[in-house]
C-alpha positions as a Markdown table, in Angstrom:
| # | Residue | x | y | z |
|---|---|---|---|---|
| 1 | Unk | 0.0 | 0.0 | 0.0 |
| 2 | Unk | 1.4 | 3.2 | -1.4 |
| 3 | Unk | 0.7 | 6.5 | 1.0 |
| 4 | Unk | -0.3 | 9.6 | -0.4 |
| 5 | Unk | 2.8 | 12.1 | -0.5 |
| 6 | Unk | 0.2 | 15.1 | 0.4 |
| 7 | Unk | -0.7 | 12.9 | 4.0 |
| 8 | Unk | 3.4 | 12.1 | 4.6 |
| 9 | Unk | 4.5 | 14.2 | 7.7 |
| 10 | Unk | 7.8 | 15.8 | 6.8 |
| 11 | Unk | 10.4 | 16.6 | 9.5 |
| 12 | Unk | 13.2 | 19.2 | 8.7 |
| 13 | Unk | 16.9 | 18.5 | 9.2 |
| 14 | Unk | 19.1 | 22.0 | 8.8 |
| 15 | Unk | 22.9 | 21.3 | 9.0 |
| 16 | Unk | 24.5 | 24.3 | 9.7 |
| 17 | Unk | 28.3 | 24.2 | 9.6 |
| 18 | Unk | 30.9 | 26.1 | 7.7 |
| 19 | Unk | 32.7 | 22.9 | 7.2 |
| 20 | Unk | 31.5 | 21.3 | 3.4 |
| 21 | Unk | 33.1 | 18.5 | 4.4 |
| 22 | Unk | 30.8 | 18.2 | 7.8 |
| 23 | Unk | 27.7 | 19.0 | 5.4 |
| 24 | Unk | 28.3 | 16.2 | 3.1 |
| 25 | Unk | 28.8 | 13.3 | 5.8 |
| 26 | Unk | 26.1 | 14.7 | 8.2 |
| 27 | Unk | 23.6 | 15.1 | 5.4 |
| 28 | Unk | 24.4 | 11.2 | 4.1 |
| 29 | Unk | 24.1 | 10.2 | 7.7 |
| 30 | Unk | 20.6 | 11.7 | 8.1 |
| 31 | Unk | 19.9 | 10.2 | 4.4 |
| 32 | Unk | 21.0 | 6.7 | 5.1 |
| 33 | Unk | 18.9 | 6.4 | 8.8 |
| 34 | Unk | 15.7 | 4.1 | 9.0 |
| 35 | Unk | 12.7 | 6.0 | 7.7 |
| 36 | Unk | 9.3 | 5.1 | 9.4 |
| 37 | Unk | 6.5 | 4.6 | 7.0 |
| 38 | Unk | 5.0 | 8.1 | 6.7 |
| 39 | Unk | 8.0 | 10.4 | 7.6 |
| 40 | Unk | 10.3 | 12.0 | 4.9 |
| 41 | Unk | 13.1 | 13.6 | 6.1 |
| 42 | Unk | 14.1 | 17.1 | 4.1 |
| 43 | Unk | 17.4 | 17.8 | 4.2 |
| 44 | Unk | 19.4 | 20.9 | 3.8 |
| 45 | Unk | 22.8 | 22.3 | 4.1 |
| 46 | Unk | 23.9 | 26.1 | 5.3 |
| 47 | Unk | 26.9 | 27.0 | 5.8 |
| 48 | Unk | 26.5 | 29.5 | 7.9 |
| 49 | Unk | 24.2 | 30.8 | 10.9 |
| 50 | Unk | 22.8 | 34.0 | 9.3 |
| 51 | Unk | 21.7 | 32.0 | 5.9 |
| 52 | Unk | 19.8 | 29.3 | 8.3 |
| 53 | Unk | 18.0 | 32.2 | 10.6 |
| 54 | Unk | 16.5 | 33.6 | 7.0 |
| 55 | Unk | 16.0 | 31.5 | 4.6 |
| 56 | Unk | 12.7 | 30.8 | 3.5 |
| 57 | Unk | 12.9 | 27.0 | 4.1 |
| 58 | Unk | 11.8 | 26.9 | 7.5 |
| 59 | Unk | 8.2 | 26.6 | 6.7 |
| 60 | Unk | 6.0 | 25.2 | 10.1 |
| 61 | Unk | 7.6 | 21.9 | 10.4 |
| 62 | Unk | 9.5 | 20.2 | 13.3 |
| 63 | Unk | 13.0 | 21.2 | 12.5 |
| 64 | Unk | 16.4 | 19.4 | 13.8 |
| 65 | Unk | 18.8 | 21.9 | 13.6 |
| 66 | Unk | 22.5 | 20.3 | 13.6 |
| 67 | Unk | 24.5 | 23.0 | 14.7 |
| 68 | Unk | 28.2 | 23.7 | 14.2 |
| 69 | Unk | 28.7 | 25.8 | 17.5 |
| 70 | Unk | 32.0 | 28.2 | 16.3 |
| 71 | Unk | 31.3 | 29.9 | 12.7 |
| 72 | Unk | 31.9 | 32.8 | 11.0 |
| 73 | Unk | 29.1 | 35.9 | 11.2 |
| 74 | Unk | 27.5 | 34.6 | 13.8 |
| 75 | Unk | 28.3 | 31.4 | 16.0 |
| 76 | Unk | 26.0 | 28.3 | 17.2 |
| 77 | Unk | 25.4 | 29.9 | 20.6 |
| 78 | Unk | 24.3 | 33.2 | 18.9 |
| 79 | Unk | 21.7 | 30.8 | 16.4 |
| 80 | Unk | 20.3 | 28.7 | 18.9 |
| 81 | Unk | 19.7 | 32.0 | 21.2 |
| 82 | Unk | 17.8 | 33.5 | 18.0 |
| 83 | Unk | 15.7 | 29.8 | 17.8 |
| 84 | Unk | 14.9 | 29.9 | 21.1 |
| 85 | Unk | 13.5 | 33.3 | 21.1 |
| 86 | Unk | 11.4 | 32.6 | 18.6 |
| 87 | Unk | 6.9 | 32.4 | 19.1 |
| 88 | Unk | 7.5 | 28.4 | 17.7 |
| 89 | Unk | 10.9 | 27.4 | 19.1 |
| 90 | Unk | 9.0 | 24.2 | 20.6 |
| 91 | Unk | 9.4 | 22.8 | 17.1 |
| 92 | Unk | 12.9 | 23.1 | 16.5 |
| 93 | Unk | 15.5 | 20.7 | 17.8 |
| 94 | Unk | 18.8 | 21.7 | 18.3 |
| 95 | Unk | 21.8 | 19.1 | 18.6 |
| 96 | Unk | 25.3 | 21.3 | 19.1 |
| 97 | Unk | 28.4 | 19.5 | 17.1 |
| 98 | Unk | 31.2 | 21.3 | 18.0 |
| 99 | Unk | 35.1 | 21.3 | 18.9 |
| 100 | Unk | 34.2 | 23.1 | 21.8 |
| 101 | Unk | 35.1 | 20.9 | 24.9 |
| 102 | Unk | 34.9 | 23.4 | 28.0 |
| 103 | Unk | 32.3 | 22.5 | 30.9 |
| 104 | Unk | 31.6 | 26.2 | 30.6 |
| 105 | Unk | 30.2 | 26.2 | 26.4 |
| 106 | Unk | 28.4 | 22.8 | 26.9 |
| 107 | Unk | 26.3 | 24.4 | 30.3 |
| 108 | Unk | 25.6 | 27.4 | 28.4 |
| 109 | Unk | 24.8 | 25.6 | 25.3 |
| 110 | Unk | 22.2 | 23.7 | 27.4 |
| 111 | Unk | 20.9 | 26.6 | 29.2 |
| 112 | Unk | 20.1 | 28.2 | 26.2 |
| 113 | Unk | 17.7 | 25.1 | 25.2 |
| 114 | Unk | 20.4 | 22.7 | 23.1 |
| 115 | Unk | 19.1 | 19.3 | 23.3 |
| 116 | Unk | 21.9 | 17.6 | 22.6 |
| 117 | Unk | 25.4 | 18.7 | 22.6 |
| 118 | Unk | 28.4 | 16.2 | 20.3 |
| 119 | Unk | 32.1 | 17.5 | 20.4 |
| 120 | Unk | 34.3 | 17.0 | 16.9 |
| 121 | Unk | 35.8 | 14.7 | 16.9 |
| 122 | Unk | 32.9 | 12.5 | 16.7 |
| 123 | Unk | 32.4 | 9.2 | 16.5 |
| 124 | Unk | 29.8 | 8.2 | 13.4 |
| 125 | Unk | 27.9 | 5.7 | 15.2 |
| 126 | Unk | 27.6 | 7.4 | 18.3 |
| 127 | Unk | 26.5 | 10.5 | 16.1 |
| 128 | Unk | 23.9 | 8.2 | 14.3 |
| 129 | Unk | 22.4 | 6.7 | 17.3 |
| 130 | Unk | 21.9 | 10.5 | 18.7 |
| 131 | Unk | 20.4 | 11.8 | 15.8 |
| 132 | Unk | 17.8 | 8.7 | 15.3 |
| 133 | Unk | 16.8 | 8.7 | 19.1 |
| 134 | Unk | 15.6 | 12.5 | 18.9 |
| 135 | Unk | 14.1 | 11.9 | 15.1 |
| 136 | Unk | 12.1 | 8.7 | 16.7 |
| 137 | Unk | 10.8 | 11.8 | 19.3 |
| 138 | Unk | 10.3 | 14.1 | 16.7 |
| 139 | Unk | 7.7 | 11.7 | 14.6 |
């Protein structure tokens, strides 16, 4: 039995990192997980925070932001703060991958409403595993 595309709910994955190289895996990664039956995961790349906060693509769908937490413009912290501040920042979910390792940037990345936080270097299972437990919350 074939579902109707228009009746699909459609979950939003923004990668935002100024690494391409960090796009490319994460978005294969998020490509290649388990899909259920009536979820389709769209995918896209920014590489950096200001072209994520206003672009049109946001549209009123749950949204896992994957957030690269030191960029140019305007850092991870400074994004998630915007999300956060936001009327609808319930539907967005915000998993911090970054190289920052202090106790100090992971508490205020948590404080600020990160849901996860992932330091580079990261393992890719342990990465997958995160990122298909909070899409299995999201549906």
């Amino acid at each position: 039995m074939k579902l109707d595309p228009s009746h699909e709910k459609i979950i939003k994955v923004a990668i935002v990192d100024d690494d391409p190289i960090i796009r490319t895996v994460m978005s294969d990664i998020v490509e290649k997980l388990p899909q259920q039956a009536g979820v389709r995961y769209d995918v896209n790349t920014f590489d950096n925070g200001e072209s994520f906060l206003y672009d049109e693509w946001h549209g009123r769908e749950q949204t896992l932001v994957v957030l690269d937490g030191v960029m140019p413009k305007m850092d991870g912290l400074e994004v998630l703060e915007h999300l956060r501040r936001r009327q609808d920042s319930d539907r967005y979910k915000v998993i911090m991958l970054t190289s920052r390792r202090s106790e100090r940037d992971i508490s205020r990345s948590l404080q600020l409403g990160a849901d996860d936080y992932i330091t580079k270097p990261f393992k890719l299972l342990e990465l997958e595993a995160r990122l298909n437990q909070i899409l299995k919350r999201m549906r």
